[in-house]
C-alpha positions, 0 to 999 in steps of 0.5 A: 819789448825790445825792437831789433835795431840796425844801423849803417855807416854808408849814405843812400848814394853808396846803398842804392847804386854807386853812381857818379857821387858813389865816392863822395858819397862814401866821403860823406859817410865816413865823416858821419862815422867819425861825427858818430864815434866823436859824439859817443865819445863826448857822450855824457856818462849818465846816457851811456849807462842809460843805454849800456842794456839796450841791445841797439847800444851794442850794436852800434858800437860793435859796428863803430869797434869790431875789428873785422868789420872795420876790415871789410870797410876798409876794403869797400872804400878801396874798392871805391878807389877803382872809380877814378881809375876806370875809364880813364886814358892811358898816359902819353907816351913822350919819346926822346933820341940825342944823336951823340953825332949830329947828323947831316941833312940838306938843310942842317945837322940834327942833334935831337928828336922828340915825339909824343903820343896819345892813344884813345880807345874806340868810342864807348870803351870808356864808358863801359869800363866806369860802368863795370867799375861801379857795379864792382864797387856795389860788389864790395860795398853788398859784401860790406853790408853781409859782414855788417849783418853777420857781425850783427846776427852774433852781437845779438845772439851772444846778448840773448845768451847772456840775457837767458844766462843771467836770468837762469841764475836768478831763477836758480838763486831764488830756489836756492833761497827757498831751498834754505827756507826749507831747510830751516823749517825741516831743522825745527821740525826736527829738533820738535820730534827730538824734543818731544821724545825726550819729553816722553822718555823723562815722564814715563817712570813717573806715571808708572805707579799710578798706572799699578795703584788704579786697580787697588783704587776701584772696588773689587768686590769678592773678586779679589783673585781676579783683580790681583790677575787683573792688577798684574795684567793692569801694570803691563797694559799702560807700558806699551802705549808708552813704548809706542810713543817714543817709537813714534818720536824716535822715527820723527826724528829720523824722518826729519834728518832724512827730510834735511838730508834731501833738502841738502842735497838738492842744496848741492845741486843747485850750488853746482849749477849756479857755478857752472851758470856763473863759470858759463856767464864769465866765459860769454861776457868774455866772448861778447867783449872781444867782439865788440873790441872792448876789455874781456873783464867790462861788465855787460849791462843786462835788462831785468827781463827780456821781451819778444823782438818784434818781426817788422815784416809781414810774412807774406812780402819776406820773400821779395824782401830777401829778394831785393835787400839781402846783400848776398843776393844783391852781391851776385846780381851787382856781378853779373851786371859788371861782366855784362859790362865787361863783355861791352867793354871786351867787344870795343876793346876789339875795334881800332884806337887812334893815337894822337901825337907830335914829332920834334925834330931839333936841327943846327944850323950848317956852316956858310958854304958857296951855294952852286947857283944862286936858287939852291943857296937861296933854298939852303939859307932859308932851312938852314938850321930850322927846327921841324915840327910834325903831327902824327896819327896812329891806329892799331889794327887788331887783327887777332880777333880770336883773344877778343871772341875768347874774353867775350865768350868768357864774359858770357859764361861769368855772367851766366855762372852769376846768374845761376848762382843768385838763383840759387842763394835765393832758393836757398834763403827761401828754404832758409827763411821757411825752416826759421818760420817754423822755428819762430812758431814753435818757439812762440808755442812753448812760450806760451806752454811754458808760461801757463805751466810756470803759473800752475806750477808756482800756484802749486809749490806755493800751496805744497810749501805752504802745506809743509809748513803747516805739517800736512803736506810732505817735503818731497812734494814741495821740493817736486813742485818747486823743481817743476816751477824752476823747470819751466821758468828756465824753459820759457827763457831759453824759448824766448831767447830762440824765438828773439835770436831767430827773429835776428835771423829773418832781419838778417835775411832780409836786411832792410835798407830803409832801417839801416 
């Protein structure tokens, strides 16, 4: 039985809500990716060939390998990038003026000023912008999970492909096989008839005088006219016998050609779909290897048989599944929680910032001059050349209340657009999963068809092949029995490839975060 396994290279902080810890979190798990990818590096040769048939195997190393998924991993973590960026202060502003001519003053002349400022939003606004920050990293991190998902649903897919294509060819070769049998048992029936009419055509002129000396043998009587006419009719009545029988022989032979003939060109049937089947095989061995990133010409280790995937889930609970794991609709709802954010964050960005800063004012000390009277020169003396040092506050006015109203309103109506559409996917998915339920029942019913028949039509090409051999039965029927046989072998593969390919469908929907 092989059971549909997942994994994910993110830890629970990442999957459960990208808190303060989302970003070491992400730290964490792409460590764990690389302790992964080092462990199936260093991994012994004899483990990997031991899971190179295990769907779960090429899972994981699709997930390690494929390019396409290592892009949206790589867009995730800028997404995580942002965490540290939001909310955070603008930078101080740092203001410088030389003067190329000191100026004069009362107190000295000023060669230079500086200021420096620092503006802070209105309380909350910081906050509000982390919390839309986060809920967009959730954003990239479900858009991670669904191209993880994706990439997972065609890995499956192609492997149950590829497992229905090898076991069609086996299925093929053996007719091919029985085929042969036939066809050689058909090649000694026939030289037997070509030897038994030979046989009869060597004997017949040596039992001719015998046949005309048998009326000259038995007493006659006085009838002697009547036995001459009766000898005369005597050497002509065993002749036809004969003729008959080397007919008969000429026309085994004939029907035994005709039969290897058949058998032949059942023969070429069966060659022409084993190579389409092996040209079909190379083609998705191909296709399977570029997914996973891996050399076109690697041989894709295939189990003998393949069992029914096992549906994890109880039919009844798939809905609110799909509801609370499935990231598409997780994706949505992560967006209507950050313009909710957002529009927070719009509305106190509409109140008044203060700004914080310093004003420095460079001043050169003014020659010695006689004071008028002595309290002015005692005042020059003592701010003569002293530098200034002032503090300074700002606030903006925002008065343009239309532009804030506008972002608010456009919040709103992005929040509300987010909303729809999460109602939407999910009635989408739900009609989604419906239509893979029915699939996932018919398939189990032509299984289950498709194997009784395969048993009753084994039992019966046994019978009509073993009826041939004997000579009772006739080739036709045995290669009818065998074609039926094959039919629903081929059948029941290609039914348990769908019933597997859409259980891999339903573990997409619903996308379980506790296997991951």
């Amino acid at each position: 039985m092989i059971r549909y396994e997942q994994k994910i290279y993110c830890t629970d902080n990442a999957r459960k809500g990208l808190s303060g810890i989302a970003f070491a979190g992400l730290v964490r798990s792409r460590i764990g990716m690389a302790v992964m990818l080092t462990a199936a590096l260093l991994m012994p040769a004899g483990l990997m060939r031991a899971q190179s048939d295990s769907l779960s195997h090429y899972l994981e190393f699709g997930a390690m390998h494929n390019a396409g998924l290592q892009s949206a991993f790589a867009l995730m973590q800028a997404a995580m990038q942002k965490l540290p960026q939001a909310g955070a202060l603008n930078d101080p502003q740092l203001e410088i003026g030389f003067f190329l001519q000191p100026m004069t003053l009362v107190e000295g002349r000023q060669a230079a000023e500086l200021k420096l400022m620092q503006m802070f939003p209105w309380f909350g606004t910081r906050k509000a912008a982390r919390t839309e920050a986060q809920h967009m990293a959730n954003m990239a991190y479900q858009q991670f999970r669904e191209a993880r998902d994706n990439l997972w649903l065609e890995i499956s897919t192609r492997w149950y492909t590829l497992c229905k294509l090898k076991l069609s060819l086996r299925y093929r070769r053996e007719q091919r096989d029985l085929l042969l049998k036939l066809e050689a048992l058909a090649l000694r029936r026939m030289e037997a008839a070509a030897g038994a009419s030979n046989t009869g055509s060597a004997t017949a002129p040596a039992q001719m005088p015998n046949t005309a000396q048998a009326p000259a043998a038995s007493p006659a009587g006085g009838m002697s006219g009547m036995s001459g006419m009766g000898g005369g009719a005597g050497t002509a009545q065993p002749a036809a016998p004969q003729a008959s029988m080397s007919g008969m022989s000429g026309g085994g032979a004939g029907a035994g050609m005709t039969e290897v003939l058949n058998i032949r060109m059942e023969l070429a049937e069966t060659e022409f779909a084993l190579e389409s089947l092996e040209s079909e095989l190379a083609a998705e061995t191909a296709a399977f290897n570029l997914l996973i990133n891996s050399p076109q010409e690697l041989r894709i280790g295939l189990p003998d048989s393949v069992g029914l995937a096992a549906l994890q889930w109880n039919e009844a609970d798939m809905p609110a599944l799909i509801r609370q794991n499935n990231p598409m609709l997780l994706m949505a709802d992560e967006e209507a929680k950050a313009y909710k954010a957002k529009e927070e964050m719009d509305r106190l960005m509409g109140l008044p910032m203060f700004g914080i800063g310093l004003q420095y004012m460079l001043i050169n000390r003014l020659p010695e001059a006689e004071p008028m009277d002595m309290e002015a020169g005692a005042a020059m003396n003592s701010m003569n050349g002293k530098d200034m040092l002032m503090p300074m506050l700002s606030v903006s006015i925002p008065i343009f209340r239309n532009k804030y109203k506008a972002r608010m309103h456009e919040d709103r109506y992005m929040r509300q657009a987010a909303l729809a559409r999460l109602d939407d996917t999910f009635s989408l998915l739900t009609a989604e999963l419906g239509r893979y339920r029915h699939k996932l029942s018919d398939a189990a019913r032509r299984i289950s068809l498709y194997q009784k028949q395969s048993s009753l039509a084994e039992t019966a090409g046994n019978l009509a092949a073993q009826s041939f051999a004997s000579g009772a039965g006739s080739l036709a029927e045995a290669i009818r029995s065998q074609s039926r046989l094959l039919d629903y072998r081929l059948k029941s593969i290609e039914a348990i490839a769908d019933y597997n390919i859409t259980v891999a469908n339903i573990n997409k929907l619903i996308s379980d975060n506790e296997t991951d």
